[in-house]
C-alpha positions in Angstrom: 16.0 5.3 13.1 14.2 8.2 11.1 10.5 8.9 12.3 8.1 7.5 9.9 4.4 7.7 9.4 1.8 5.3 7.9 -1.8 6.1 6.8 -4.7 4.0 5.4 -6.7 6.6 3.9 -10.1 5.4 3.1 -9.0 1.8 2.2 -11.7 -0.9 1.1 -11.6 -4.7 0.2 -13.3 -6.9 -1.2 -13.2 -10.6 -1.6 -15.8 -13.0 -3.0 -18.1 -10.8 -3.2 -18.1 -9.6 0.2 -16.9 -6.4 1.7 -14.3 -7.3 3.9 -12.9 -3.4 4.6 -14.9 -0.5 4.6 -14.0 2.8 4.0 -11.2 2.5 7.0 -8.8 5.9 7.8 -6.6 5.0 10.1 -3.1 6.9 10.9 -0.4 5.4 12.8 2.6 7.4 14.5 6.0 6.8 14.9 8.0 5.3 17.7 4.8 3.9 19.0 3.1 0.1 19.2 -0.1 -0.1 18.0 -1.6 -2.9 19.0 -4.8 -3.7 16.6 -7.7 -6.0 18.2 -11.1 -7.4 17.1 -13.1 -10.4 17.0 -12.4 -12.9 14.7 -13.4 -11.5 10.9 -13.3 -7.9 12.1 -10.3 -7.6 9.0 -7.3 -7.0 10.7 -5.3 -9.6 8.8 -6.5 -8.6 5.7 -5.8 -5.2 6.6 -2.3 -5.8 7.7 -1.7 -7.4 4.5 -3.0 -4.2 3.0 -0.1 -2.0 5.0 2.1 -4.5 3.9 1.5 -4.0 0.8 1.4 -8.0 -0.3 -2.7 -7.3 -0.8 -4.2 -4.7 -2.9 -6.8 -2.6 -1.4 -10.3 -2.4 -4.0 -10.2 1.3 -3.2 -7.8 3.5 -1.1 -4.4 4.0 -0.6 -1.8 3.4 2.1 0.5 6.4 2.4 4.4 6.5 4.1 5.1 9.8 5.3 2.2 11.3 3.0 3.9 9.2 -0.2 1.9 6.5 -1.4 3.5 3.2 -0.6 2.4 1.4 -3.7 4.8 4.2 -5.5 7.8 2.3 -4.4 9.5 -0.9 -6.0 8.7 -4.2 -4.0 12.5 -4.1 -2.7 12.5 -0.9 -1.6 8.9 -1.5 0.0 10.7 -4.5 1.6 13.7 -2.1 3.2 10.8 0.3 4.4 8.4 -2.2 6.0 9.0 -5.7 8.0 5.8 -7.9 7.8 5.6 -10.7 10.0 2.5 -12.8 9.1 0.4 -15.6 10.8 1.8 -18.2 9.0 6.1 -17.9 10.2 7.1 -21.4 9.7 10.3 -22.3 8.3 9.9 -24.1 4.7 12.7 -25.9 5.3 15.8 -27.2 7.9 18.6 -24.2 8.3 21.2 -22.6 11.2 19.3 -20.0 12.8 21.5 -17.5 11.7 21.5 -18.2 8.2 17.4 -18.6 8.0 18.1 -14.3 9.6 19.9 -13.7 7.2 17.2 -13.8 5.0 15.9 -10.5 6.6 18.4 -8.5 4.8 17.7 -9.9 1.2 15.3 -6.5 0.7 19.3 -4.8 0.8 20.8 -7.5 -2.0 22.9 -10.0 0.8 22.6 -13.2 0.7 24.7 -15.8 3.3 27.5 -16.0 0.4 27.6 -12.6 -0.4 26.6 -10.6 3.0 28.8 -7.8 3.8 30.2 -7.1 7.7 27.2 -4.6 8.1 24.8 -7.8 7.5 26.1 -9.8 9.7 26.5 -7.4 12.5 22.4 -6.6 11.7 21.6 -10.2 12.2 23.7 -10.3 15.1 22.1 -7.7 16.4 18.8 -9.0 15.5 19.4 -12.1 17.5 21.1 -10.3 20.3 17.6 -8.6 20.8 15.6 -11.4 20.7 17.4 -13.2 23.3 18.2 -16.1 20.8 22.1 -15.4 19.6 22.7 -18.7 21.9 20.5 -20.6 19.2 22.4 -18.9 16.3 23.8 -22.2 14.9 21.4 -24.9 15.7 19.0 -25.7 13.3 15.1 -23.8 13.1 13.3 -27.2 13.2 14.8 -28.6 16.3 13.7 -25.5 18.3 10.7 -25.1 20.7 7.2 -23.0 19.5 8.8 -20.0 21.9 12.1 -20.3 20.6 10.9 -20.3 17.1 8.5 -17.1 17.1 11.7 -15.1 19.0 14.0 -16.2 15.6 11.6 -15.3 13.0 11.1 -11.7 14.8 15.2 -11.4 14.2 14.9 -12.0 10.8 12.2 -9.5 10.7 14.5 -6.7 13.0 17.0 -7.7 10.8 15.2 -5.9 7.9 16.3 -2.8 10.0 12.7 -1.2 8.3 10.9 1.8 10.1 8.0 -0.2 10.2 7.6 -3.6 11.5 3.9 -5.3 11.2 3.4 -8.6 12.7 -0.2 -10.6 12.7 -0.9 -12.3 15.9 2.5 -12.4 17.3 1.5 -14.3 20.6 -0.4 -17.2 19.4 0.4 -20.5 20.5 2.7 -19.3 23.1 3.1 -19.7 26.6 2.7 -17.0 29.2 6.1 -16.5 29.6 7.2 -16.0 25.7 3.9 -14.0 25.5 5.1 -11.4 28.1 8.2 -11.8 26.3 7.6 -11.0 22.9 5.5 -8.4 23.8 8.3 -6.5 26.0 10.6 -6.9 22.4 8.1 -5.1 20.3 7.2 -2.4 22.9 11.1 -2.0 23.0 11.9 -1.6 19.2 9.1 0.9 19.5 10.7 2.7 22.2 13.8 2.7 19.9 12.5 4.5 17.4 10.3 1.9 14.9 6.7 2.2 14.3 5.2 -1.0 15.4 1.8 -2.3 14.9 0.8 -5.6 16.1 -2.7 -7.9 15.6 -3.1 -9.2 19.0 -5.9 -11.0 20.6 -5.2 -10.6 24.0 -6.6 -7.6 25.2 -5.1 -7.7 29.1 -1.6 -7.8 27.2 -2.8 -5.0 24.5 -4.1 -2.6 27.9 -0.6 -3.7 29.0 1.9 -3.2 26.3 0.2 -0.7 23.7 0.8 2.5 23.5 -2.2 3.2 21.2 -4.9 1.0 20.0 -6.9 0.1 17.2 -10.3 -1.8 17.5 -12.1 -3.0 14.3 -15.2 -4.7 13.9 -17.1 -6.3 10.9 -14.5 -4.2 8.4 -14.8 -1.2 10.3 -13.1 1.3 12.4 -14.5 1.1 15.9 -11.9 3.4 17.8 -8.6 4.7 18.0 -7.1 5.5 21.2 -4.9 4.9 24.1 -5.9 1.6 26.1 -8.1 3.8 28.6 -10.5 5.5 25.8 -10.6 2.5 23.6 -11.4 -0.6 26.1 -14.0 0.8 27.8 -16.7 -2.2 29.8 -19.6 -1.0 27.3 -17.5 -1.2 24.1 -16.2 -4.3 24.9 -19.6 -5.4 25.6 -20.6 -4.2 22.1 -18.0 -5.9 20.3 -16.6 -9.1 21.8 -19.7 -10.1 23.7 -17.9 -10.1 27.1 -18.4 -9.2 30.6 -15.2 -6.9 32.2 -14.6 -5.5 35.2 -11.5 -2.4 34.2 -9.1 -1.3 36.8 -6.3 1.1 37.1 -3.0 0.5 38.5 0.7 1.6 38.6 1.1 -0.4 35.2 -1.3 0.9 33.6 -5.1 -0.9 32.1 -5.8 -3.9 34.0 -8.7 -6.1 32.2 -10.6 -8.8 34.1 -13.3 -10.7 32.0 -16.0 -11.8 34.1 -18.0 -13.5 31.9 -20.0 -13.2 28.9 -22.6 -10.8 27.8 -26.3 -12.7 27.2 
């Protein structure tokens, strides 16, 4: 996978009247997961729409490897970035493999006219995410865990530098957290440039390897876990109470309660 870079240079939004981005400059390296947190409203949706590319920024440009982004025709900004939003539900009944399939759409395939290299993507895809056992049963009749592990395949199966996904934990249990987490952080290991909305913070110290931290529209920080969640920053921000310790794994992140 070639190294690739992605930069919000001074990128603005707004929406009904109201700023929603200000002014944010942000880069993000390759081979790395960034994991981007905030409290609710802080923009990081509408800012990982904006990297996507599906949302127009008011001012400001996002640049790939120093290029802008909006330069490039929607399929071939489709082939260089994977965006995985919120919302992943299936819009109707299909196999697994087939709904993967439609990962590799940005390269022309479709299930009746997918060439071998296709199929061995979404094979691989599914292979990855633990779910090739699923590969012909049908999306609907799979669990919340189970579900959230197949649409990542059809994102991986985009085979884009860049994969974005909003909030890729919610509604899952501890064990397909941990899990989905340990998949991004080893695409990024392989070589993609991964940046992931997350609202747990213990699994961000855990699993990042940089971090973003946004608040009411704005850059906050950028750092690794140590310099960005600091007890008086997150004090600041989320209105909680932490006690920080460090340990062979890395950040460990304790909330204690809330700040008055």
């Amino acid at each position: 996978m070639t190294s690739t870079t992605l930069h919000a240079e001074q990128v603005s939004l707004d929406l009904g009247g109201r700023t929603v981005l200000h002014a944010v400059d942000l880069a993000f390296a390759p081979a790395c997961l960034h994991a981007m947190v905030g409290p609710n409203g802080a923009g990081k949706s509408s800012l990982m729409r904006i990297l996507a590319q599906v949302l127009a920024p008011s001012s400001g440009r996002v640049l790939m490897n120093g290029r802008p982004l909006a330069g490039l025709s929607a399929n071939q900004r489709a082939r260089m970035v994977a965006y995985l939003p919120q919302d992943r539900q299936a819009a109707w009944p299909m196999p697994v493999r087939e709904l993967v399939m439609l990962g590799r759409m940005p390269h022309g395939a479709t299930v009746e006219r997918a060439t071998r290299q296709d199929w061995q993507a979404v094979d691989q895809a599914l292979e990855r995410t633990k779910v090739s056992g699923l590969a012909h049963r049908c999306i609907t009749q799979l669990s919340g865990g189970e579900k959230a592990r197949v649409m990542l395949a059809r994102a991986l199966a985009t085979q884009a530098p860049v994969l974005l996904v909003d909030e890729p934990i919610a509604a899952l249990d501890p064990h397909h957290q941990w899990l989905m987490m340990e998949l991004l952080q080893q695409e990024a290991q392989a070589g993609c440039l991964v940046i992931a909305v997350l609202h747990d913070l213990s699994l961000a110290a855990r699993f990042a390897d940089r971090i973003v931290m946004l608040d009411q529209g704005r850059v906050v920080v950028q750092g690794d876990s140590v310099t960005v969640l600091t007890a008086q920053r997150l004090a600041d921000v989320f209105d909680i109470a932490v006690t920080l310790e460090q340990d062979k794994h890395g950040l460990r992140l304790v909330q204690t309660g809330l700040v008055p």
